[in-house]
Jmol script that loads the backbone (N, CA, C; Angstrom):
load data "model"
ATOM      1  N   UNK A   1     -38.179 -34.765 -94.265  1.00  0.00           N
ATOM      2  CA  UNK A   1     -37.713 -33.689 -93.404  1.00  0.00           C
ATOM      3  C   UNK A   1     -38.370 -32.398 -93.846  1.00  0.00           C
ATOM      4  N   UNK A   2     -38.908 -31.540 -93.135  1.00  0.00           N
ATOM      5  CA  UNK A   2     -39.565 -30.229 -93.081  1.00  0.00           C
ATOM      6  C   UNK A   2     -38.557 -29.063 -93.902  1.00  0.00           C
ATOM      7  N   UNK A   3     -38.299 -28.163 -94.395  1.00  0.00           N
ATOM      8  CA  UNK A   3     -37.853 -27.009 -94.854  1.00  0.00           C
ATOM      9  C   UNK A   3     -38.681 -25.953 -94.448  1.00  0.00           C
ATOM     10  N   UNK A   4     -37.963 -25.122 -94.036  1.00  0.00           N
ATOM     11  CA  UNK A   4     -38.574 -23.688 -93.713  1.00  0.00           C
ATOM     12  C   UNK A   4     -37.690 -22.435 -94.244  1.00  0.00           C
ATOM     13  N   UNK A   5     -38.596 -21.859 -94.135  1.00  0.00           N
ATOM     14  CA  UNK A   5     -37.866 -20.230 -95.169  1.00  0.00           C
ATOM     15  C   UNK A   5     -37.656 -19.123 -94.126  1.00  0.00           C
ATOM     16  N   UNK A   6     -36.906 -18.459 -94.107  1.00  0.00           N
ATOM     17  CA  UNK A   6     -36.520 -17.506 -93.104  1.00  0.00           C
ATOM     18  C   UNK A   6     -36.182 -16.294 -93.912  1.00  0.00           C
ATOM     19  N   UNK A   7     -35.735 -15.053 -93.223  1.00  0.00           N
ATOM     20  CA  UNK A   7     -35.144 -13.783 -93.422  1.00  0.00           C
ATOM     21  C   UNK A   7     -34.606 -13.634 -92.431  1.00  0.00           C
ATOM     22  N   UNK A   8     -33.549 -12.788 -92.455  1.00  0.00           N
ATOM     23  CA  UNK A   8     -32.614 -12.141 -91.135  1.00  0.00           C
ATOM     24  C   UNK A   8     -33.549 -10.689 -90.788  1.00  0.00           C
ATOM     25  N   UNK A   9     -34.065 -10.262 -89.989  1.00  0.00           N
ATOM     26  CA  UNK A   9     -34.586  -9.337 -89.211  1.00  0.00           C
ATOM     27  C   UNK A   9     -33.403  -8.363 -88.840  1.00  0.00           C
ATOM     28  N   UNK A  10     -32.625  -8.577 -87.933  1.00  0.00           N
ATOM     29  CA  UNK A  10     -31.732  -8.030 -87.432  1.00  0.00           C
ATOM     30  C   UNK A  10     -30.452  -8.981 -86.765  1.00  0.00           C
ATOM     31  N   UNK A  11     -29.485  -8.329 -86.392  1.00  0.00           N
ATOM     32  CA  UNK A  11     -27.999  -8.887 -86.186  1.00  0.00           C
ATOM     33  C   UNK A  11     -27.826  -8.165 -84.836  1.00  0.00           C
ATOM     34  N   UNK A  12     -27.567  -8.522 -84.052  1.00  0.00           N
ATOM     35  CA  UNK A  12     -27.419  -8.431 -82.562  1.00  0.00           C
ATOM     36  C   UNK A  12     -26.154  -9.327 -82.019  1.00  0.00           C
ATOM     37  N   UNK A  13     -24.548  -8.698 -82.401  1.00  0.00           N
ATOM     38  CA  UNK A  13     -23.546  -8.969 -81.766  1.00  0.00           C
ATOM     39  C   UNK A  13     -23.705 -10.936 -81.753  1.00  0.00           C
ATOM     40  N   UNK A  14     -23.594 -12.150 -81.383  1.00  0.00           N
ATOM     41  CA  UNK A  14     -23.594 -13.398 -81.937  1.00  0.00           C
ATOM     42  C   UNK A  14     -24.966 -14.083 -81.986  1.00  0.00           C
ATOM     43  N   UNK A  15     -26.089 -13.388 -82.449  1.00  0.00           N
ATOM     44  CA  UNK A  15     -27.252 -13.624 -82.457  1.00  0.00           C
ATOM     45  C   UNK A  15     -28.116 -13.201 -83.596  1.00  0.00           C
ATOM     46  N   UNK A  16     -28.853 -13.590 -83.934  1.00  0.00           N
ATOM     47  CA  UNK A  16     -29.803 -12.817 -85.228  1.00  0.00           C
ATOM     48  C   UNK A  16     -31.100 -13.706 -84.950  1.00  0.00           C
ATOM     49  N   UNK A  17     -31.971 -12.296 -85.491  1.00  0.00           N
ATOM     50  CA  UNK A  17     -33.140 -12.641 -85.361  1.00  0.00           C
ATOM     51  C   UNK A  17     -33.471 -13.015 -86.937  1.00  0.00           C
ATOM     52  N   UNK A  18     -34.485 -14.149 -86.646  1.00  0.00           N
ATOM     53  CA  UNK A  18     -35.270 -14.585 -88.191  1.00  0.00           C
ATOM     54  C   UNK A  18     -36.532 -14.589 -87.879  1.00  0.00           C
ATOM     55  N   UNK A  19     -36.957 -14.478 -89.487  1.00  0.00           N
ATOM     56  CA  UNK A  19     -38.519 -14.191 -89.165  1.00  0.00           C
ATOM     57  C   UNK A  19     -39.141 -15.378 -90.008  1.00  0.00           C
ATOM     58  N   UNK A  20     -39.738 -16.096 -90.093  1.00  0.00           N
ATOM     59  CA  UNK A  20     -40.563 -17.405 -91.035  1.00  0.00           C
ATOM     60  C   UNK A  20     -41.137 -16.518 -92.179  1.00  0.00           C
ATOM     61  N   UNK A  21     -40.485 -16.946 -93.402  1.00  0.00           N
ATOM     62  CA  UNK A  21     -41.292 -16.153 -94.764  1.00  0.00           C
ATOM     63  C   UNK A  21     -42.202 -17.004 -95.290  1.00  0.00           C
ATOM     64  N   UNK A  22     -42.468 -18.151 -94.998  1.00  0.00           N
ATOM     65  CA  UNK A  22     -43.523 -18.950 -95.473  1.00  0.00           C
ATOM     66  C   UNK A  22     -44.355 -19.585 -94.615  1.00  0.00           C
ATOM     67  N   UNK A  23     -44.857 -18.312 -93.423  1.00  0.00           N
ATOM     68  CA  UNK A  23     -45.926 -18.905 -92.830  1.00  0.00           C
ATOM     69  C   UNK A  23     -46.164 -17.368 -91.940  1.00  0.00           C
ATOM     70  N   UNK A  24     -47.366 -16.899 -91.837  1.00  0.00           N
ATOM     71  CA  UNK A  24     -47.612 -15.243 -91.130  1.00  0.00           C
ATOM     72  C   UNK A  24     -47.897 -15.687 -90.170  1.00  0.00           C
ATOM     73  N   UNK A  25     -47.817 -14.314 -89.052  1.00  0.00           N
ATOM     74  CA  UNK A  25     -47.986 -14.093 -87.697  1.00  0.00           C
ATOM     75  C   UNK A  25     -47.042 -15.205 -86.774  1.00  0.00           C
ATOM     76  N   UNK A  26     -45.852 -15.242 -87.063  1.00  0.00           N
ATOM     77  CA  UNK A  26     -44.975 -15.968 -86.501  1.00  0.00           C
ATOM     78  C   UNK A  26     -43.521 -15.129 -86.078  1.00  0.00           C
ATOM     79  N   UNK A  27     -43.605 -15.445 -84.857  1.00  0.00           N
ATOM     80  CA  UNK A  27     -42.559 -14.780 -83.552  1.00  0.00           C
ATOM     81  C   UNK A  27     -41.292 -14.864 -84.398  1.00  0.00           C
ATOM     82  N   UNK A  28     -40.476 -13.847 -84.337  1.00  0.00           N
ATOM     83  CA  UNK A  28     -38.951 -13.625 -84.512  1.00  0.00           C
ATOM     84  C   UNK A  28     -38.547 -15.004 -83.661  1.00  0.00           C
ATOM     85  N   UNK A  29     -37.358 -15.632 -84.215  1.00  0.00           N
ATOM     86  CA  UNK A  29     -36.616 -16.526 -83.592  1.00  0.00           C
ATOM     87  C   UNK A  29     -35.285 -16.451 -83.589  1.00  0.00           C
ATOM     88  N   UNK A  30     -34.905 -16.178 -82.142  1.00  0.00           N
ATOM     89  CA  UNK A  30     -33.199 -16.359 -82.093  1.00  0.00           C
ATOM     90  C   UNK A  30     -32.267 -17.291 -82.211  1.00  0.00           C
ATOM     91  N   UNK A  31     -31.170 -16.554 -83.160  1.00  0.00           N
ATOM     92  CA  UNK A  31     -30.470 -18.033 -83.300  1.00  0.00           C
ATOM     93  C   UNK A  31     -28.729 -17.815 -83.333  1.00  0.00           C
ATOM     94  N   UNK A  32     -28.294 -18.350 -82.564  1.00  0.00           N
ATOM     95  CA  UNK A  32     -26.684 -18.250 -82.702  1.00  0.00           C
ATOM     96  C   UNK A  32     -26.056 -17.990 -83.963  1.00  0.00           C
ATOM     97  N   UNK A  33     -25.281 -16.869 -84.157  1.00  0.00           N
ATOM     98  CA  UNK A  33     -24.611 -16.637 -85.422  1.00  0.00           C
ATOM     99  C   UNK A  33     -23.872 -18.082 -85.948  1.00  0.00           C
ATOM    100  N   UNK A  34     -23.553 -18.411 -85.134  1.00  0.00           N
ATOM    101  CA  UNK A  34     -22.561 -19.890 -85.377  1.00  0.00           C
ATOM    102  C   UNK A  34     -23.449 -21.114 -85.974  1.00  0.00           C
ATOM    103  N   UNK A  35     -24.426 -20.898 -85.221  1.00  0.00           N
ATOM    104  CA  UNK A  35     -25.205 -22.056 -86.694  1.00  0.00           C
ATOM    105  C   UNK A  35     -25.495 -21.291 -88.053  1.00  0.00           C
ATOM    106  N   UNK A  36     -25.657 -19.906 -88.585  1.00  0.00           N
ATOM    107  CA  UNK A  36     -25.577 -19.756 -89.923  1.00  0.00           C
ATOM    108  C   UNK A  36     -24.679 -19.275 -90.266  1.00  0.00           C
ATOM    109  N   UNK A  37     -24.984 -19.084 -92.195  1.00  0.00           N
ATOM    110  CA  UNK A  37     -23.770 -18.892 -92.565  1.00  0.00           C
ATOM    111  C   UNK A  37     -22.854 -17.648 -92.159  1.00  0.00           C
ATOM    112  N   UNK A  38     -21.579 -17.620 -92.356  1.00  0.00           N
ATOM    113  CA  UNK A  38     -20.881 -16.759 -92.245  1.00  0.00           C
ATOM    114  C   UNK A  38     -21.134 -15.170 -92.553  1.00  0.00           C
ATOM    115  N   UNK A  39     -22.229 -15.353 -94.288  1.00  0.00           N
ATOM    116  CA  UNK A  39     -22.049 -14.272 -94.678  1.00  0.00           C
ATOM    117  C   UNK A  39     -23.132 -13.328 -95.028  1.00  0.00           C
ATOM    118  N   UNK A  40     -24.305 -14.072 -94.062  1.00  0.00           N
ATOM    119  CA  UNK A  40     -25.676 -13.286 -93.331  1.00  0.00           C
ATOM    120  C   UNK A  40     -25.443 -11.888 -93.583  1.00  0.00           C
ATOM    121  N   UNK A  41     -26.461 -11.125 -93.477  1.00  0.00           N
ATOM    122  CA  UNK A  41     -26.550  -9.554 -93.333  1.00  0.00           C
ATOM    123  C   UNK A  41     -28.061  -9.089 -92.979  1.00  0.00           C
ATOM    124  N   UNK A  42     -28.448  -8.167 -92.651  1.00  0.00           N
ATOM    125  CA  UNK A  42     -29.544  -8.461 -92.201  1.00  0.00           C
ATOM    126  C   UNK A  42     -30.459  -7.844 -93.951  1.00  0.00           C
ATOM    127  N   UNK A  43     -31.520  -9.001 -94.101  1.00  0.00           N
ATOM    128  CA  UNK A  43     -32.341  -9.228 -94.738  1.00  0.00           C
ATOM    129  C   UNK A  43     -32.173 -10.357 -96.012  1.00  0.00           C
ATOM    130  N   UNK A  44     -31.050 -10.776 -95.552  1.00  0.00           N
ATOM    131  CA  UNK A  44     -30.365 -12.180 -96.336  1.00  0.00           C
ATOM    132  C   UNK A  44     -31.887 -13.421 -96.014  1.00  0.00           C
ATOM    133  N   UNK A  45     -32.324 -14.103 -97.183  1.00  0.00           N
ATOM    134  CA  UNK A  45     -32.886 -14.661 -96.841  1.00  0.00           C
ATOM    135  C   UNK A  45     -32.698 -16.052 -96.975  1.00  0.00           C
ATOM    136  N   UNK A  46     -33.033 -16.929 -96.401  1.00  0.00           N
ATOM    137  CA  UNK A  46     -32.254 -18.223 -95.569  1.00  0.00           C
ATOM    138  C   UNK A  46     -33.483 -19.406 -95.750  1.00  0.00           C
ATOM    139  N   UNK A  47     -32.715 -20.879 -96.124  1.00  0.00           N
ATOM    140  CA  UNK A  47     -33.506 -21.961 -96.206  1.00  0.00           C
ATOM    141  C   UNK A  47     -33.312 -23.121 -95.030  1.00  0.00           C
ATOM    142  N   UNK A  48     -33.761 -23.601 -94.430  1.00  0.00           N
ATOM    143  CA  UNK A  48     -33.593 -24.097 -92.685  1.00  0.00           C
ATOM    144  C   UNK A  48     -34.238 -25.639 -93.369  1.00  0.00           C
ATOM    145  N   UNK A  49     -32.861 -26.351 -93.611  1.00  0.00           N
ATOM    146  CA  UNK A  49     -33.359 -28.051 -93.994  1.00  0.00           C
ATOM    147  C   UNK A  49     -32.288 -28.920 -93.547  1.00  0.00           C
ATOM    148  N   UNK A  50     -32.871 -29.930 -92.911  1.00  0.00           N
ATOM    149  CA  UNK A  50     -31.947 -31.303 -92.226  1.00  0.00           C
ATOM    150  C   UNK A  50     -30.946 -30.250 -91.220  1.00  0.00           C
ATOM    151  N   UNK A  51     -31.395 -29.533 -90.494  1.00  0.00           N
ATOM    152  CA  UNK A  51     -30.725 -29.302 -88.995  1.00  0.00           C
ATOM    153  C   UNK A  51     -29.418 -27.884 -89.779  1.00  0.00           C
ATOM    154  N   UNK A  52     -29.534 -27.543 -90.815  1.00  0.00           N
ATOM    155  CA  UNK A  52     -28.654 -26.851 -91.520  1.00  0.00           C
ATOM    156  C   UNK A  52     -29.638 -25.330 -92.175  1.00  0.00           C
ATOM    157  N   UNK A  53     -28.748 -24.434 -92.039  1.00  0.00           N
ATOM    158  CA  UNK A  53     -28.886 -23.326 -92.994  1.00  0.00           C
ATOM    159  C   UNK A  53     -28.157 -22.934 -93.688  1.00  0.00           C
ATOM    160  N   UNK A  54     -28.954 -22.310 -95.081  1.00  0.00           N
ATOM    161  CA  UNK A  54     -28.309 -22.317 -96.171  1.00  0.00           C
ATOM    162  C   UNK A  54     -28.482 -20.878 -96.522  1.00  0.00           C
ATOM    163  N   UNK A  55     -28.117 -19.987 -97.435  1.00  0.00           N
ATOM    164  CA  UNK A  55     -28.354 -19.064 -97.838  1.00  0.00           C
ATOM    165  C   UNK A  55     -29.492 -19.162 -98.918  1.00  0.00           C
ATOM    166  N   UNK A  56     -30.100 -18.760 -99.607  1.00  0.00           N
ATOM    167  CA  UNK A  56     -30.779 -18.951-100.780  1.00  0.00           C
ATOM    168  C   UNK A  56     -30.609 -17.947-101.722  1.00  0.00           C
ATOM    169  N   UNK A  57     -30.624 -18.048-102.948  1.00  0.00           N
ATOM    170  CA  UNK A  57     -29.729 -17.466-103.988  1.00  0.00           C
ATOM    171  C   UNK A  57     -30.965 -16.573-104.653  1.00  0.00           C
ATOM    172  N   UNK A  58     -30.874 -15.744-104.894  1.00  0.00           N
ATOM    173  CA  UNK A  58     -31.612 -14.934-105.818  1.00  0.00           C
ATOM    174  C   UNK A  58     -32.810 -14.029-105.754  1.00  0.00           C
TER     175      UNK A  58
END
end "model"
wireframe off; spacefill off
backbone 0.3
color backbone group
């Protein structure tokens, strides 16, 4: 299964934008607050594996 790395861009009421941190020149992607975690903020950066997001620590 693929893993991808993200950042939160911005927070837009039940939506947030992410941006791909491990790959350039790649489009913001919207994504329902309800598939990530709860406790997002914008520039929280995020690990996208097996259909799930995770926060990533550190």
């Amino acid at each position: 299964m693929n893993t991808f790395y993200y950042q939160v861009v911005s927070i837009d009421g039940d939506y947030a934008n992410l941006r791909r941190t491990d790959q350039e020149g790649q489009e913001l992607k919207l994504v329902a607050r309800a598939l990530l975690p709860a406790e997002i903020t914008e520039g929280t950066l995020l690990k996208y594996e097996w259909m799930q997001y995770e926060i990533m620590e550190g």
